[in-house]
C-alpha positions, 0 to 999 in steps of 0.5 A: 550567522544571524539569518541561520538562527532565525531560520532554525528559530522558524524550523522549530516553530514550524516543528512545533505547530505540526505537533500541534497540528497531528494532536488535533488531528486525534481528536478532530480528523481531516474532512474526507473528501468526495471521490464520485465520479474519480477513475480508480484503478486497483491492480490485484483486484480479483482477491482479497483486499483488492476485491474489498478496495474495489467494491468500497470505493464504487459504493461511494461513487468512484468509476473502477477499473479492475486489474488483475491477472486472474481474468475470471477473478477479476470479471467476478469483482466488476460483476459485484460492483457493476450489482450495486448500479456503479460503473465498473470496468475489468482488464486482465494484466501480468502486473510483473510485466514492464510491457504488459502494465503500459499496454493495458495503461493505454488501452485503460486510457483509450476507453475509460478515461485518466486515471485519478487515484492509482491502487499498486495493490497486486503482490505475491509472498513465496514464504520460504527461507532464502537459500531455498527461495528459488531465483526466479520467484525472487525476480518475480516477487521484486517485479510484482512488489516493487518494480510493478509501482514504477510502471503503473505510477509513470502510466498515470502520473503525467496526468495527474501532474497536468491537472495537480489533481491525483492521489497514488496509493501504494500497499506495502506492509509492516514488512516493509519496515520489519524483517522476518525470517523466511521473507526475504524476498517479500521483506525486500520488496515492500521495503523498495514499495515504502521507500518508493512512496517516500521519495514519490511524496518528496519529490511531488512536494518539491515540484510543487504539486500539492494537489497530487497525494499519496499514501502508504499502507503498512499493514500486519498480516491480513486474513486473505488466505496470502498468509495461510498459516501464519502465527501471532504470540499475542493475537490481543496486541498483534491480531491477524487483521480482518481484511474488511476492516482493513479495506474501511482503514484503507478507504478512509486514509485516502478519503483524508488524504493520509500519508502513512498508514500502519495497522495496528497503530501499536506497529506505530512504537514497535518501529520507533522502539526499533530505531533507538535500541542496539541491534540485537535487542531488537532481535530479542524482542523480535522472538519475544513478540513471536514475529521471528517465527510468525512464518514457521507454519506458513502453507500458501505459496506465492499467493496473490494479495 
């Protein structure tokens, strides 16, 4: 009995000190640390945040390896950073591929070298409401979202296990913690993506690894053209977010090894507002936000991120 209130003693005080610690961090953040010369790849590279992701970690001396299946998109990102005097190298892969993913994995390892920092960024959103979301764009988004971070993350993980050295980003959304209306399908698979990076960190703290981090990003939804359409009640409080200032919050978090990051940060307390209130409260503020019928005058379909 004694050794179990000492050991809640010590959890309370540990408790305490990261706090503590998380308050400080407000004030004075992490030092970034130096990635030049890392191997990063980035799947869904050829677009969006893929393509901002890409160029900002080559200006800071990163050696990029660019995925996507849109090949012409895709050269177009490495002829960019291949501009700015950095090293930038380009495959084309079908990230709903189980197969195809492993076999550009071993050619990636065969003529650029192990990857350091792994980016699932690829995704795809049908938007539509799930009696007419057809099965297989269900299977396809699962397979993008979700099922793609298994197959890229058993590629690349073994070597960073080797040399307790790597970071694994996984780009998910506030959907992944939110569900809304006419998202199902999306909702499903970027809460397998979040649920995915937790239980990677746990299991890598358990194994000891401490050199091997991740990072999750939550985001709102971004101006790529992925959410053509799509509608905020209160744009000061919850913005369409601007995909380069996304792309710097991004680089900066894995820079400093941050672990979950969600813009804005007032999703921050809209999640823990969520988990204390009934039910159908949060249904209630959910309409009142406008975030039930954010979809409503959507016109992308299956859009690459």
């Amino acid at each position: 009995m004694a050794n179990l209130v000492l050991e809640t003693l010590q959890l309370l005080a540990t408790l305490f000190l990261h706090y503590v610690i998380a308050f400080a961090r407000l004030f004075v953040p992490v030092p970034r640390k130096s990635i030049q010369d890392e191997i990063v790849l980035i799947t869904g590279a050829g677009s969006g945040i893929g393509k901002g992701m890409a160029i900002e970690f080559a200006k800071i001396g990163a050696k990029i390896v660019c995925v996507d299946i849109n090949k012409q998109a895709n050269d177009q990102t490495v002829e960019v950073i291949k501009s700015l005097n950095q090293k930038a190298f380009g495959y084309k892969c079908d990230c709903s591929s189980r197969e195809d993913i492993y076999r550009v994995a071993d050619i990636v390892k065969r003529e650029v070298g192990e990857v350091t920092i792994l980016v699932n960024n690829a995704g795809i959103v049908s938007g539509k409401k799930f009696l007419d979301t057809e099965d297989w764009m269900i299977q396809k988004t699962m397979e993008v979202n979700t099922m793609a971070h298994f197959w890229t993350v058993k590629s690349f993980l073994p070597s960073m296990l080797a040399k307790n050295h790597g970071h694994v980003v996984n780009i998910a959304s506030s959907a992944g913690f939110f569900g809304v209306p006419g998202m199902c399908d999306y909702c499903s698979s970027k809460f397998g993506a979040v649920g995915f990076d937790e239980s990677l960190r746990m299991e890598l703290s358990s194994l000891g690894k401490t050199g091997v981090k991740t990072t999750v990003v939550c985001p709102y939804y971004i101006n790529t053209g992925m959410f053509d359409g799509v509608k905020t009640r209160f744009p000061m409080l919850l913005p369409i977010l601007d995909p380069d200032w996304v792309v710097k919050e991004i680089v900066d978090a894995v820079l400093r090894n941050k672990e979950v990051l969600i813009l804005p940060k007032i999703l921050s307390f809209f999640l823990v507002i969520k988990w204390i209130i009934p039910s159908s409260s949060y249904v209630l503020l959910a309409n009142y936000f406008g975030i039930s019928n954010s979809m409503e005058s959507f016109r992308g379909r299956a859009k690459k991120d």
